[in-house]
C-alpha positions in Angstrom: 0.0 0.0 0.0 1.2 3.4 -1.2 0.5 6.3 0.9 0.3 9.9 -0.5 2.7 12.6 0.3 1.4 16.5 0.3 3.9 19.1 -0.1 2.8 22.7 -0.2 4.0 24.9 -3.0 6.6 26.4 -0.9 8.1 23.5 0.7 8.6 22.2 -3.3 10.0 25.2 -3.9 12.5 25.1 -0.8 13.3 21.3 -1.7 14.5 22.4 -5.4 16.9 25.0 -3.7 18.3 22.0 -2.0 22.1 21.3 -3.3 21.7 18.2 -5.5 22.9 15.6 -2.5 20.8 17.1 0.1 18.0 17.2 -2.5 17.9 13.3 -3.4 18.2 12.3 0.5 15.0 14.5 1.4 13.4 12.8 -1.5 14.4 9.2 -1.0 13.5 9.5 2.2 9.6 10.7 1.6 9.9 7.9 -0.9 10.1 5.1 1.8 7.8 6.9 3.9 5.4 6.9 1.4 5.6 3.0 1.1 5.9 2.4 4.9 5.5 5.0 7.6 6.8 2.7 10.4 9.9 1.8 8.5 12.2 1.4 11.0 15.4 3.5 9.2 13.4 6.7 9.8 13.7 8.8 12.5 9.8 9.5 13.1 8.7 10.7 16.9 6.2 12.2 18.0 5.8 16.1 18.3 5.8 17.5 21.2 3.2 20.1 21.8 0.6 19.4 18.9 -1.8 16.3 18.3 -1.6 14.2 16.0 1.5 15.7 14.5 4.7 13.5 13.6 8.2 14.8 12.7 10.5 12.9 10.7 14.0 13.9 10.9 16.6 14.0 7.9 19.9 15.1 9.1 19.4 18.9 10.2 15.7 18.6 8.6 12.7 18.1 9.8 9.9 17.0 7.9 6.2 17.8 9.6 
């Protein structure tokens, strides 16, 4: 099951200022969490302070 990632126009636009390195991790990354949320190579915790909310962290990223 594939799951369905929603950027907003202004994080797409941050993610193509990305050098080219930096820029194929982020997306690799929201690849496998598109195929598997609990995939146990991502750093995904809870965030503190809101419901509901998840983070998942990619080197000095973080990915709401």
């Amino acid at each position: 099951m594939r799951y369905k990632i929603e950027l907003t126009k202004k994080a797409v636009k941050y993610l193509k200022s990305l050098d080219k390195k930096t820029y194929n991790r982020m997306i690799n990354h929201l690849k496998i969490l598109s195929e598997n949320p609990y995939h146990p190579e991502l750093d995904i915790k809870k965030f503190q302070g809101k419901e509901n909310v998840y983070r998942l962290r990619i080197g000095n990223y973080r990915v709401l």
